[in-house]
N, C-alpha and C positions, 0 to 999 in steps of 0.2 A: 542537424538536430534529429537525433532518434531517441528514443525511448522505446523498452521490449518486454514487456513482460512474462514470464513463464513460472511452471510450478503449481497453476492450479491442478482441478480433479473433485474428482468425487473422494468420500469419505464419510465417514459412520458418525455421529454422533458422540460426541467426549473424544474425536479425532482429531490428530494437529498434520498443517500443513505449513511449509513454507515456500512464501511467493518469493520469486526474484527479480529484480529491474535492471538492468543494465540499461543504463541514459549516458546517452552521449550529447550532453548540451552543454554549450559554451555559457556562461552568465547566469549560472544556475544556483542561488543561494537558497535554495530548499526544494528538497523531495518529499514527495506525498503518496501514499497510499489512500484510494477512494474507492468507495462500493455503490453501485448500482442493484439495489435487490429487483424482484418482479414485481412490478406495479406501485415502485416508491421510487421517488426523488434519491441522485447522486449523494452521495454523502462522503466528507470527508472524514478518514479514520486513525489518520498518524501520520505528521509530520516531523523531518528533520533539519538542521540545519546543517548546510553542507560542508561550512567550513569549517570542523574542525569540533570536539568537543560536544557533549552529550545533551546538545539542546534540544530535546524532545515534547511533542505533544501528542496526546489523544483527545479520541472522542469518546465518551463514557462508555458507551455500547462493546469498545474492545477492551476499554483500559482493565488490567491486569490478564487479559489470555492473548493480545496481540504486543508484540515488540516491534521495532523499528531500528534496521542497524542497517550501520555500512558494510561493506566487505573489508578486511584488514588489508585486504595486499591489491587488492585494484580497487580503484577511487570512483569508479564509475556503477560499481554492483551495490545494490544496495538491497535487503531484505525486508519481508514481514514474516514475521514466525507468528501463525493462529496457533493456540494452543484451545485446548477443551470445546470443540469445534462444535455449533448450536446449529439445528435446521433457517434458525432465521438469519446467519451469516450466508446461505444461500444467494450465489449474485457474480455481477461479472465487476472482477478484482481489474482498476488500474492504477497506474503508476503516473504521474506529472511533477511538474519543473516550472520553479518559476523564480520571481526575487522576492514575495514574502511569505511566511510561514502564514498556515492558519487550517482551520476545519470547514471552510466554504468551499466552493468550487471556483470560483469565481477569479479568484488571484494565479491561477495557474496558465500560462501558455501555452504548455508543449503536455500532452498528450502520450499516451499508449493505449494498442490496440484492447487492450484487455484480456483478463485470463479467468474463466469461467471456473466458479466454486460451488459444489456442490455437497450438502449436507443432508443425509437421509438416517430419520429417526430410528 
């Protein structure tokens, strides 16, 4: 069971990044992106389902400048594209795995270490 994520960085303001996960987990019917900002509670920001077809959710705070996709040719890579990148998306970006979809923290098993996003106005 691994999960990896990479792609953060620093970046400007109205600046787009893309995170990537490569998860390697057996029994994984959805992948999440979540943020940890300074001084606030985990949050969940986009979730997908794995199996197949574009069953997507957000959480208000990214929906229309964050997407959530697979990789086309490997089943394990999976993306978040920030677009028009805000000082308060500032925070450490991870990736998890679990069997249900949702914008908690709480239904995820598996973990990644995290990938550090920095936004300076």
């Amino acid at each position: 069971v691994q999960l990896e994520e990479s792609g953060g960085g620093s970046v400007q303001a109205g600046g787009s990044l893309r995170l990537s996960c490569e998860a390697s987990v057996n029994s994984m019917y959805c992948l999440a992106w979540l943020r940890e900002a300074p001084g606030k509670e985990r949050e969940g920001l986009a979730h997908i389902y794995t199996s197949g077809g574009d069953f997507t959710g957000y959480a208000s705070s990214g929906k229309g400048r964050f997407t959530i996709s697979p990789d086309n040719a490997k089943k394990t890579l999976y993306y978040l594209q920030m677009n028009n990148l805000e000082p308060e998306d500032t925070g450490t970006y991870y990736c998890a795995a679990g069997q249900r979809c949702g914008l908690g923290t709480g239904q995820y098993d598996y973990w990644g270490q995290g990938t550090q996003v920095t936004v300076s106005s």
